[in-house]
N, CA, C and O atoms as a Tinker XYZ file with bonds, in Angstrom:
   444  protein
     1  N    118.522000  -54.472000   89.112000    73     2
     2  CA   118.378000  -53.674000   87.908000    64     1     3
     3  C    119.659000  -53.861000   87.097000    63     2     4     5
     4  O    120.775000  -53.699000   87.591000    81     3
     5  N    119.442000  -54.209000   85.833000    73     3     6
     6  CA   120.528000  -54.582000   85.215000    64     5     7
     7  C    121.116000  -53.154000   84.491000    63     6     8     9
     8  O    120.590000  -52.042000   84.561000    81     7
     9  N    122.342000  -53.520000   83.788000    73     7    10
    10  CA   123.189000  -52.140000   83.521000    64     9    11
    11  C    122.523000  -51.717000   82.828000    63    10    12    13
    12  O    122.338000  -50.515000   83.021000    81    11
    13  N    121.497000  -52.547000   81.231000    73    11    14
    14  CA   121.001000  -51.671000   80.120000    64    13    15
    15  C    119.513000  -51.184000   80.817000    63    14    16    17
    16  O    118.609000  -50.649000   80.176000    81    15
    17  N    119.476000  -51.463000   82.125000    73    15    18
    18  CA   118.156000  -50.823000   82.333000    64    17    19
    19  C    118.454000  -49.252000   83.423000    63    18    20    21
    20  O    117.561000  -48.509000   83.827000    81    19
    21  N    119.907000  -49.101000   83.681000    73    19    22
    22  CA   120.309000  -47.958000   84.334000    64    21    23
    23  C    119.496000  -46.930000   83.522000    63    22    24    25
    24  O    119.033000  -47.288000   82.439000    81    23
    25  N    119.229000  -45.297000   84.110000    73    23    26
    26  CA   118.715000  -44.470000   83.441000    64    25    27
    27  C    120.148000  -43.713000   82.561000    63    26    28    29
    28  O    121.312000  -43.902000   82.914000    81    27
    29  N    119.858000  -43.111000   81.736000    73    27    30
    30  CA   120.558000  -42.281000   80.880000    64    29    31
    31  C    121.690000  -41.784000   81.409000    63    30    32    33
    32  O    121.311000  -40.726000   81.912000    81    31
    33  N    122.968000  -41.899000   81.631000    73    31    34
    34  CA   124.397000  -40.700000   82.365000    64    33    35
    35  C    124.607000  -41.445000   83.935000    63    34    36    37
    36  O    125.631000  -41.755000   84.545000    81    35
    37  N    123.288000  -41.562000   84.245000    73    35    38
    38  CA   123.661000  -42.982000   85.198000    64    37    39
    39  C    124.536000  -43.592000   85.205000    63    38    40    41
    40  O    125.183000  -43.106000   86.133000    81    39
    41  N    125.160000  -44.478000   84.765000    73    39    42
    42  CA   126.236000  -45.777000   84.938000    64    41    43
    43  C    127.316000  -44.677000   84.972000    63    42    44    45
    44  O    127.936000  -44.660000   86.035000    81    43
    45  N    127.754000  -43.597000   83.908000    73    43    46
    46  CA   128.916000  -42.905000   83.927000    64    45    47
    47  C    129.063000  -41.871000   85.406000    63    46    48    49
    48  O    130.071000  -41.361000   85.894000    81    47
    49  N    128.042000  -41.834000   85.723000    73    47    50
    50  CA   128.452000  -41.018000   87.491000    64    49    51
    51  C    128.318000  -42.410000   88.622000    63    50    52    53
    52  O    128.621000  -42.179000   89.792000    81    51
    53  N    128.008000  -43.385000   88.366000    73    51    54
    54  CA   128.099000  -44.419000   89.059000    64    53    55
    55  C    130.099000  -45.084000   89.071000    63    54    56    57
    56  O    130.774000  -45.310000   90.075000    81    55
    57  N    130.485000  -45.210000   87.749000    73    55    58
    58  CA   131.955000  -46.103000   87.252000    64    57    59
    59  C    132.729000  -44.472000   87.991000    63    58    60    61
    60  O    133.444000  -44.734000   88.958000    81    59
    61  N    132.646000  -42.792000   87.614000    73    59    62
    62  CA   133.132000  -42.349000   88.054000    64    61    63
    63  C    132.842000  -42.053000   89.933000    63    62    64    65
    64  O    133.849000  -41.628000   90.500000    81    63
    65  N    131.805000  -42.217000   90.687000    73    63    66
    66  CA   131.975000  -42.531000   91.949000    64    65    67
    67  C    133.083000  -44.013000   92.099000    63    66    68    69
    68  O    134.108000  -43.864000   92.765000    81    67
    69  N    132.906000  -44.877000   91.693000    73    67    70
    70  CA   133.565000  -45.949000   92.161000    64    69    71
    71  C    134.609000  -45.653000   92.127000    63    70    72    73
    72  O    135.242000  -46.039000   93.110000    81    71
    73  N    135.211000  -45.053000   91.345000    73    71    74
    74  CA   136.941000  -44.669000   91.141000    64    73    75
    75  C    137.380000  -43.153000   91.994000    63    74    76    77
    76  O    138.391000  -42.482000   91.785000    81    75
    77  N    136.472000  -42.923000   92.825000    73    75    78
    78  CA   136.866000  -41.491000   93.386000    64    77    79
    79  C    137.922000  -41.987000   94.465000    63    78    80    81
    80  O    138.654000  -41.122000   94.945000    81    79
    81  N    138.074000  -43.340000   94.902000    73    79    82
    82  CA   138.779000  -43.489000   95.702000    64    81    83
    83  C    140.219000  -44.350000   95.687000    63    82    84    85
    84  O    141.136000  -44.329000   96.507000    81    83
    85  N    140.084000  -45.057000   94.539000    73    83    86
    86  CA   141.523000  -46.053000   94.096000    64    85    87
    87  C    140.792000  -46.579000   92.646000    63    86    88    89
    88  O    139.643000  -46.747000   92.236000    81    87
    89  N    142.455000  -46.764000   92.026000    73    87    90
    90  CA   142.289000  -47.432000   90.490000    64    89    91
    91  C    141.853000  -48.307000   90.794000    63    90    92    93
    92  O    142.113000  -48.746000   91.914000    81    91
    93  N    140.637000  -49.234000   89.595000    73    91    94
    94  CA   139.691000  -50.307000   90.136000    64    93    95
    95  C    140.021000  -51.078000   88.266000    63    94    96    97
    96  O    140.157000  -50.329000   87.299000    81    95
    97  N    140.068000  -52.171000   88.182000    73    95    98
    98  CA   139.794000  -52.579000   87.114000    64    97    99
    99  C    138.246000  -52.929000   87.002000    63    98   100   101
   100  O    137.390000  -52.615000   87.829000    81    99
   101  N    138.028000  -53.713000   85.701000    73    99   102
   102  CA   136.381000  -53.526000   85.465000    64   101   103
   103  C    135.770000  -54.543000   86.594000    63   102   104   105
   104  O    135.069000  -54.000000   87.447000    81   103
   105  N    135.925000  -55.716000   86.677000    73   103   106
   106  CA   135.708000  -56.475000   87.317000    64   105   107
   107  C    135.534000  -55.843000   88.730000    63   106   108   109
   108  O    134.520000  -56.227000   89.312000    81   107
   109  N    136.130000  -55.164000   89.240000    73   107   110
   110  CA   136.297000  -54.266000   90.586000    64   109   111
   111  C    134.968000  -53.586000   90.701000    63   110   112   113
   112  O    134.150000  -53.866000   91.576000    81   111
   113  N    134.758000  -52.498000   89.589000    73   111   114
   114  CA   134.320000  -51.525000   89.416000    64   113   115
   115  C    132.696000  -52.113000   89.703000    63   114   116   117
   116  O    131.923000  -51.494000   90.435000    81   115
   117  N    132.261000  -53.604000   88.896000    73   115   118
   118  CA   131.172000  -53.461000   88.628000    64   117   119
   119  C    131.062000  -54.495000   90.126000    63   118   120   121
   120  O    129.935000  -54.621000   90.605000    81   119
   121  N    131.877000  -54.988000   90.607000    73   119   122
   122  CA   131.803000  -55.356000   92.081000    64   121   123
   123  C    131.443000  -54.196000   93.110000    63   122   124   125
   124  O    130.742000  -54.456000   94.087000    81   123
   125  N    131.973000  -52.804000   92.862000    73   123   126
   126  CA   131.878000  -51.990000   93.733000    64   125   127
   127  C    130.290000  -51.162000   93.855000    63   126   128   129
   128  O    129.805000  -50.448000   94.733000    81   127
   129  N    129.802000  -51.630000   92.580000    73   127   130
   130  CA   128.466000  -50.906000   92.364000    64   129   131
   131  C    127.219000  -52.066000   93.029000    63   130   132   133
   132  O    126.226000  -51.776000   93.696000    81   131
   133  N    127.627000  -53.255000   92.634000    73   131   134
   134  CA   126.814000  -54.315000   93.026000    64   133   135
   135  C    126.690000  -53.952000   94.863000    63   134   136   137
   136  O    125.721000  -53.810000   95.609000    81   135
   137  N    127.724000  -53.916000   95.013000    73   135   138
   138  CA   128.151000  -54.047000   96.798000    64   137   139
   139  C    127.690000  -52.978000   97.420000    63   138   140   141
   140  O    127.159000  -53.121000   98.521000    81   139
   141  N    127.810000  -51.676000   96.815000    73   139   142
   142  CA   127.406000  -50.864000   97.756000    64   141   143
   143  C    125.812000  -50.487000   97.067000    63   142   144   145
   144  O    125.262000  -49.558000   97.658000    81   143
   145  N    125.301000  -50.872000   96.322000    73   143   146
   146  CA   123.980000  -50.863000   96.173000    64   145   147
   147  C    122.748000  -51.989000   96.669000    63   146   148   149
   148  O    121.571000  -52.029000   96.310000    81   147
   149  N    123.465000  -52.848000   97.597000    73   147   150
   150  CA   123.141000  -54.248000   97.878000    64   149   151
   151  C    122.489000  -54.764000   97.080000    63   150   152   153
   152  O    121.317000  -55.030000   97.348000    81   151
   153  N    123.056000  -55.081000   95.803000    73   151   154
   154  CA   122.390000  -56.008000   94.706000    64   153   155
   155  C    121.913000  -55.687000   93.944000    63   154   156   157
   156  O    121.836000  -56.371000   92.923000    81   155
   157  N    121.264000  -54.301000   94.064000    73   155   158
   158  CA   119.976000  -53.830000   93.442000    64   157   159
   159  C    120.571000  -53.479000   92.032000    63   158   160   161
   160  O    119.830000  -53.618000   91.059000    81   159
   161  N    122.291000  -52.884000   91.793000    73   159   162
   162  CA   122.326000  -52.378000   90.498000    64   161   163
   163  C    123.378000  -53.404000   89.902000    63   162   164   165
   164  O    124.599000  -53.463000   90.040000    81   163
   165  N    122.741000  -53.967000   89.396000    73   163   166
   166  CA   123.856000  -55.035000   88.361000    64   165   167
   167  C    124.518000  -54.526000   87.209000    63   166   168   169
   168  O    123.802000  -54.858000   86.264000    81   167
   169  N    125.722000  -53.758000   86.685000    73   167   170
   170  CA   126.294000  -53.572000   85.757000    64   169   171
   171  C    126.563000  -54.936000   84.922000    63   170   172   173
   172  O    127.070000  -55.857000   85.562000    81   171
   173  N    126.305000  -55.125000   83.709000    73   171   174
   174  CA   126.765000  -55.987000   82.890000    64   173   175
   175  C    127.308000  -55.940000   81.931000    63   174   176   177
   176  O    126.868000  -55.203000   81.048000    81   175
   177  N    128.648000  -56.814000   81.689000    73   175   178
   178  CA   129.909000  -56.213000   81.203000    64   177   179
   179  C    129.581000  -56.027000   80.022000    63   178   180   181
   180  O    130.724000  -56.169000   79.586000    81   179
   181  N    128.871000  -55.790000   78.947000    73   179   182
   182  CA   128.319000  -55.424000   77.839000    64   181   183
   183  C    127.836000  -53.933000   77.883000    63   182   184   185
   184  O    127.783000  -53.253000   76.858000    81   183
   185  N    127.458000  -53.415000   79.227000    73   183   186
   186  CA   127.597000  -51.618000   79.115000    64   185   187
   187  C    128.479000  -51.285000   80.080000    63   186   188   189
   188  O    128.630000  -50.064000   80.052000    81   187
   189  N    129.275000  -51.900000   81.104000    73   187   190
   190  CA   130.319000  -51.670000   81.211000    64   189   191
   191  C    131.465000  -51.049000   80.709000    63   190   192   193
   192  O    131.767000  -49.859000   80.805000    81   191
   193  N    132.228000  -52.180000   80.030000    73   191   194
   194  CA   133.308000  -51.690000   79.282000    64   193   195
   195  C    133.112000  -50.759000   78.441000    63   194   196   197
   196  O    133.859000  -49.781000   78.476000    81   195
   197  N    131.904000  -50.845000   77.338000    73   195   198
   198  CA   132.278000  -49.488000   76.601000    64   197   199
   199  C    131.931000  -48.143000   77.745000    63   198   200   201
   200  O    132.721000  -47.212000   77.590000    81   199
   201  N    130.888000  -47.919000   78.839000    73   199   202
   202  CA   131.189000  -46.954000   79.115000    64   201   203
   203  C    132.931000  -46.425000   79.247000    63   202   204   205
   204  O    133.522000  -45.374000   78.997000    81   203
   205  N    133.313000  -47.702000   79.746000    73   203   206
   206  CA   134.697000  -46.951000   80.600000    64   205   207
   207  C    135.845000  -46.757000   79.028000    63   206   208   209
   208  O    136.652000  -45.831000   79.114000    81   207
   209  N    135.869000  -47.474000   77.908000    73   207   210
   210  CA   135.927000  -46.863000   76.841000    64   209   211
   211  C    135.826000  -45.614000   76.743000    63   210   212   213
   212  O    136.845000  -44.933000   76.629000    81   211
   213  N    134.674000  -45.092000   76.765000    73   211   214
   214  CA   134.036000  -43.407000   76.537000    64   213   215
   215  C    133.873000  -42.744000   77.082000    63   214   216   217
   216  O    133.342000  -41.707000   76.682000    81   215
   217  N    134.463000  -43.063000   79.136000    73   215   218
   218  CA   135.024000  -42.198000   80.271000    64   217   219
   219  C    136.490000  -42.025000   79.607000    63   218   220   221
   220  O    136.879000  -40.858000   79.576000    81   219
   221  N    137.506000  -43.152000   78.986000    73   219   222
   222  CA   138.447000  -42.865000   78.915000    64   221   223
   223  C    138.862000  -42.015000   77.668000    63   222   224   225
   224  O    139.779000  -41.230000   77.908000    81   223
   225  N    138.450000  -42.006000   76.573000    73   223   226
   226  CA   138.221000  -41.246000   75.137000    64   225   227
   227  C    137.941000  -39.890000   75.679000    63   226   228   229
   228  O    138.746000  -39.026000   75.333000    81   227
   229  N    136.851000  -39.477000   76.550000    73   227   230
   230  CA   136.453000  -38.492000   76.748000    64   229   231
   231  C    137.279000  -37.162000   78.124000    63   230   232   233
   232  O    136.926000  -36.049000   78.512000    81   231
   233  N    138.914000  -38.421000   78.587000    73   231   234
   234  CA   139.406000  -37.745000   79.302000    64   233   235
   235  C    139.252000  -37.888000   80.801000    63   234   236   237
   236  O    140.085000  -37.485000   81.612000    81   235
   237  N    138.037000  -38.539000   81.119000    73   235   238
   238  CA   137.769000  -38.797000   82.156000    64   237   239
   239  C    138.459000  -39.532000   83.412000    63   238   240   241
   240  O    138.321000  -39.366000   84.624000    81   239
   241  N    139.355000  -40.520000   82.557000    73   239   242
   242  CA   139.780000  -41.842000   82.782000    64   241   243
   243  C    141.072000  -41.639000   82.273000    63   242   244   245
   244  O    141.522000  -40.771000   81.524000    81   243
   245  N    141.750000  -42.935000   83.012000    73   243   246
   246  CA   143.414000  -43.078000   82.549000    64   245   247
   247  C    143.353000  -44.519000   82.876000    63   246   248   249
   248  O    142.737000  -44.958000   83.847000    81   247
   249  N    143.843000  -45.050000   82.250000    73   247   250
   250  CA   143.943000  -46.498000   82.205000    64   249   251
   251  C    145.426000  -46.927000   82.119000    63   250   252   253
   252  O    146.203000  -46.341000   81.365000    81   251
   253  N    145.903000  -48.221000   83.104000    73   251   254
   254  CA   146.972000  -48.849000   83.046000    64   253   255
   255  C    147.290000  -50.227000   83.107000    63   254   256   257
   256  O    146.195000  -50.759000   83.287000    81   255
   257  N    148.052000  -51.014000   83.066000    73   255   258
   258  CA   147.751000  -52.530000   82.610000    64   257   259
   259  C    148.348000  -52.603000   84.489000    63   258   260   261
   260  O    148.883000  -51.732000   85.176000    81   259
   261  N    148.061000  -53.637000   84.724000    73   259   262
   262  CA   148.355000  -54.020000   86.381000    64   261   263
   263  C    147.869000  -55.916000   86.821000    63   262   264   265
   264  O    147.320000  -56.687000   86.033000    81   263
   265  N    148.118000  -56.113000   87.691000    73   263   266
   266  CA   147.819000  -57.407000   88.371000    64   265   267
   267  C    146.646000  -57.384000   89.356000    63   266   268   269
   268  O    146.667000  -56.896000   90.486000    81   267
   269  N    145.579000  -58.012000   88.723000    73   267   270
   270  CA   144.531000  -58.407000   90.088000    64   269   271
   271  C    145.261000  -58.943000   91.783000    63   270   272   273
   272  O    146.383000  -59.356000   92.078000    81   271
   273  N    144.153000  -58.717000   92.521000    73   271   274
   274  CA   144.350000  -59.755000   93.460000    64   273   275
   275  C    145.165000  -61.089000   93.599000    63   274   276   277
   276  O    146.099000  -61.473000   94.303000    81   275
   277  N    144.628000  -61.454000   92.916000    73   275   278
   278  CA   144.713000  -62.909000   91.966000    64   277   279
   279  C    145.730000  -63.073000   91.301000    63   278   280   281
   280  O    146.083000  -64.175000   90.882000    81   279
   281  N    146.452000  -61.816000   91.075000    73   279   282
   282  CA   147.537000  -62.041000   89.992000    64   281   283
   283  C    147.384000  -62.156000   88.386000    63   282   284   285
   284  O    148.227000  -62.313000   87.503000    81   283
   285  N    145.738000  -61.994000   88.348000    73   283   286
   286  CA   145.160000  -62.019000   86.481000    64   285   287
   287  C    145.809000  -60.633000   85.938000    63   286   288   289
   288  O    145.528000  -59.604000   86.553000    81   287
   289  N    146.466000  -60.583000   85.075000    73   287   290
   290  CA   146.875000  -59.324000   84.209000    64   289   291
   291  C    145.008000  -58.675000   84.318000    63   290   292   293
   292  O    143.930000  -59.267000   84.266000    81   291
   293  N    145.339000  -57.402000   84.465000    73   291   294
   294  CA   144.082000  -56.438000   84.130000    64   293   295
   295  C    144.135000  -55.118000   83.776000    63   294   296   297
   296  O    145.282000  -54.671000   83.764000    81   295
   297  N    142.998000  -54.107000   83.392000    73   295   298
   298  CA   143.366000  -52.857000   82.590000    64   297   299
   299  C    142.661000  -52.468000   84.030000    63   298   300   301
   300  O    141.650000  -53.005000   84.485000    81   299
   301  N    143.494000  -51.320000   84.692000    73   299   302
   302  CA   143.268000  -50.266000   86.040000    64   301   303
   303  C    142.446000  -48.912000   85.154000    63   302   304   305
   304  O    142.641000  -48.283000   84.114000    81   303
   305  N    141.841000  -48.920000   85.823000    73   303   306
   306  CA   140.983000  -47.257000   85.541000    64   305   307
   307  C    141.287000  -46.611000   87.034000    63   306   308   309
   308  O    141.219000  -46.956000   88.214000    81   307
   309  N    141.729000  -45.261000   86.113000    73   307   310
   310  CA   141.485000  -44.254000   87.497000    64   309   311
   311  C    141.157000  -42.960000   86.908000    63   310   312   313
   312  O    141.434000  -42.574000   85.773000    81   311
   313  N    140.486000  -42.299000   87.896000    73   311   314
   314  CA   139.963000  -40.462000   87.238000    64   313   315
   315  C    141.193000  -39.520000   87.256000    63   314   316   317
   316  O    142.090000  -39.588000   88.096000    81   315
   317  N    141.136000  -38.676000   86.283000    73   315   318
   318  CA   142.033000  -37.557000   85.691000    64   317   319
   319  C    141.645000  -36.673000   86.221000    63   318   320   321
   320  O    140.447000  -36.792000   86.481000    81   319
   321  N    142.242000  -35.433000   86.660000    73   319   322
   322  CA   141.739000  -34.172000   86.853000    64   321   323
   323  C    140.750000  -33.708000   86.364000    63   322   324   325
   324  O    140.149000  -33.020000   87.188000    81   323
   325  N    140.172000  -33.756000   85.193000    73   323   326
   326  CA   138.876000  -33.431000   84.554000    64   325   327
   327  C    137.684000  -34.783000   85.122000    63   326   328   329
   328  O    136.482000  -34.524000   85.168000    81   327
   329  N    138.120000  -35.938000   85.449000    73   327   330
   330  CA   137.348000  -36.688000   86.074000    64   329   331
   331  C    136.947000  -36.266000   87.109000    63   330   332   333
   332  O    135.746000  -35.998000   87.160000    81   331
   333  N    137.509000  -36.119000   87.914000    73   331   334
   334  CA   136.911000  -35.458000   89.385000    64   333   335
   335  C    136.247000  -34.292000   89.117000    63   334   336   337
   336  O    135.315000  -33.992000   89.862000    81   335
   337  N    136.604000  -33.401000   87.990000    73   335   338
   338  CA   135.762000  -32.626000   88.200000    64   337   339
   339  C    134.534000  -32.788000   87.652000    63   338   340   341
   340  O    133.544000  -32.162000   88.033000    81   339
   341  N    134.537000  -33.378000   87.013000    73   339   342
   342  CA   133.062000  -33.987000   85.873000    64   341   343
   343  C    132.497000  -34.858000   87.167000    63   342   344   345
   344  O    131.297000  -34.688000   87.378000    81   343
   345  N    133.220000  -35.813000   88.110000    73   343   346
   346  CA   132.142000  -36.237000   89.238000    64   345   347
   347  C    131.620000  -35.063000   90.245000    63   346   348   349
   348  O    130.492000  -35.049000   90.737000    81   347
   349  N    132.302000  -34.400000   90.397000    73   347   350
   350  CA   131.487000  -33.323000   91.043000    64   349   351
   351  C    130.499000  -32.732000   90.580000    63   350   352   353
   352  O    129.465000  -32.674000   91.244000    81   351
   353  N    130.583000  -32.230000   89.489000    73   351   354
   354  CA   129.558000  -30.961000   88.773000    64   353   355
   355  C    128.695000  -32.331000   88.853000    63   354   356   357
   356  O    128.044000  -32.445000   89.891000    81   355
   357  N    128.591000  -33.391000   87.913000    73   355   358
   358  CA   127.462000  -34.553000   88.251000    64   357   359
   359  C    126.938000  -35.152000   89.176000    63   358   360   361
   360  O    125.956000  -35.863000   88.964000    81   359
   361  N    127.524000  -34.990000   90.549000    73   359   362
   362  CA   127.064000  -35.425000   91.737000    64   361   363
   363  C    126.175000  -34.502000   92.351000    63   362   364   365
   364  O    125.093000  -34.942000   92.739000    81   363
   365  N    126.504000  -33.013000   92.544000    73   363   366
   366  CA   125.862000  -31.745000   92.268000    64   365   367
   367  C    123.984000  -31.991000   91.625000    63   366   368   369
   368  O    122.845000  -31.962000   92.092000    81   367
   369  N    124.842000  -32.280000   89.984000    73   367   370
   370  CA   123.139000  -32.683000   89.433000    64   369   371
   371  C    122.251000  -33.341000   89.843000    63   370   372   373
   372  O    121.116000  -32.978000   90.153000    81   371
   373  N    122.984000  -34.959000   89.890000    73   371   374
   374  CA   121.916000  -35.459000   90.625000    64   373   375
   375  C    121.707000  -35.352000   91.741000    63   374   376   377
   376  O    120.602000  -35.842000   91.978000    81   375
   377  N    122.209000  -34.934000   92.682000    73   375   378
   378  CA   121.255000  -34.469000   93.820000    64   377   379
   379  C    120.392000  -33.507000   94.064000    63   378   380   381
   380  O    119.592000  -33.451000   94.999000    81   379
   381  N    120.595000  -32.596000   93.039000    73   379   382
   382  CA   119.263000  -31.693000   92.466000    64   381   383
   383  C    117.864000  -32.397000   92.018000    63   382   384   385
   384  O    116.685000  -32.260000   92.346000    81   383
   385  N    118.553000  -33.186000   91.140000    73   383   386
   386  CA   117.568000  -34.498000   89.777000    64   385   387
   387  C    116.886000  -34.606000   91.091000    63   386   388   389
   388  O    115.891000  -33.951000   91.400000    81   387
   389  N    117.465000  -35.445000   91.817000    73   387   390
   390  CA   116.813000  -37.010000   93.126000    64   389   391
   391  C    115.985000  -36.491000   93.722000    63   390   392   393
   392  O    114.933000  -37.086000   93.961000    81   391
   393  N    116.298000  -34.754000   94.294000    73   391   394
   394  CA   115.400000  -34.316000   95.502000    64   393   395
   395  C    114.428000  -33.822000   94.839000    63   394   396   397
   396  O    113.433000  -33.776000   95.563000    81   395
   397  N    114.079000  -33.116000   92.992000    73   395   398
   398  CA   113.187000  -33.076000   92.621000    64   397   399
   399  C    112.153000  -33.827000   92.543000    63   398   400   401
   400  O    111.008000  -33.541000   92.894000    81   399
   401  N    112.658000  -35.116000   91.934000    73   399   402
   402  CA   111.878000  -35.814000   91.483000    64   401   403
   403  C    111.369000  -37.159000   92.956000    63   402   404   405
   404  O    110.603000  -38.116000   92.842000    81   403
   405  N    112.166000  -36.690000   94.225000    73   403   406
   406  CA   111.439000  -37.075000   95.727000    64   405   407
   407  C    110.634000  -36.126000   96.020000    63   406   408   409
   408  O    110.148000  -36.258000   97.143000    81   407
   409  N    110.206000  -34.970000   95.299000    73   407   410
   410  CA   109.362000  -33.958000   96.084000    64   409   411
   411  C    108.107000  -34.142000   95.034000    63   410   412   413
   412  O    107.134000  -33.503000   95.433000    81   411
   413  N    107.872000  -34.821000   93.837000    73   411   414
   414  CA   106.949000  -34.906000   93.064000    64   413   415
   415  C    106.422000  -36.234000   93.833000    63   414   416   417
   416  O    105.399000  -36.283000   94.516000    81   415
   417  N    107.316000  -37.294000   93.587000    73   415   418
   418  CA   106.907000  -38.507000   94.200000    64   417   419
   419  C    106.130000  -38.198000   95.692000    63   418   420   421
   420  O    105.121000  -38.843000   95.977000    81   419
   421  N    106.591000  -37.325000   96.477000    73   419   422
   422  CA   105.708000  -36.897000   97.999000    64   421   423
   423  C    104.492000  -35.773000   97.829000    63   422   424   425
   424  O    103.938000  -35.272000   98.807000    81   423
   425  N    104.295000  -35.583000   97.026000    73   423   426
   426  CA   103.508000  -34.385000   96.436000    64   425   427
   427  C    101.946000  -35.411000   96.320000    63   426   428   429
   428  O    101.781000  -36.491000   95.754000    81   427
   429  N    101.120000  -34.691000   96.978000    73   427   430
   430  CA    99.931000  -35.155000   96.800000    64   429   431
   431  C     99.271000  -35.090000   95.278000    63   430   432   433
   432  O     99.398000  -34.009000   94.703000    81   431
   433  N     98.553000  -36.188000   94.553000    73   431   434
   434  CA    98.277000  -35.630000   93.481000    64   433   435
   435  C     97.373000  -34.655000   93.104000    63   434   436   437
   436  O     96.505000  -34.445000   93.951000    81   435
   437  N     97.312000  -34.026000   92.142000    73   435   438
   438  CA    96.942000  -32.805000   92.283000    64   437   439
   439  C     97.387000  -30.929000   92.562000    63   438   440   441
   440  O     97.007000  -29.773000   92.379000    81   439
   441  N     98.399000  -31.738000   93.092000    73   439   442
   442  CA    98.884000  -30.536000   93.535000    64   441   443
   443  C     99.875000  -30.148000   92.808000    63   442   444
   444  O    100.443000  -29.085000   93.056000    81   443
């Protein structure tokens, strides 16, 4: 599933899980979603970056210039105090969202 086919607020609780644990540049980030979704969610750097743009505008995010692996100059994202808390209250949601909409999906029709 590619990034412009993620659902709505999706990708932004996805880029903020990836960063709950170390600054990731983009390249990282959309490695970390690929990997632990085994394949299934492809971010593509065309809704990528501006999300993390409009995690970082919006406070979410802090950004710093740093060295890949590799040694490539890159821009580090990491979550702000209001980030973590915006992944929580959203992690919260969707696991409300998921188990609703698993109890319609198991729901006989009709009912």
């Amino acid at each position: 599933m590619s990034g412009s086919d993620l659902f709505t607020g999706t990708l932004d609780l996805l880029i903020l899980r990836s960063l709950a644990g170390d600054a990731l540049h983009g390249y990282g980030i959309g490695r970390h979603i690929r990997g632990t979704s085994a394949g299934v969610l492809e971010v593509e750097e065309g809704a990528l970056y501006p999300a993390l743009h409009r995690l970082e505008k919006r406070g979410f995010l802090k950004a710093s210039w740093g060295r890949t692996d590799t040694g490539r100059r890159a821009k580090f994202y990491d979550l702000t105090a209001e980030g973590r808390a915006r992944l929580d209250s959203e992690m919260e949601r969707w696991q409300a969202y998921s188990r609703a909409v698993g109890d319609v999906l198991a729901a006989e029709p009709g009912d």
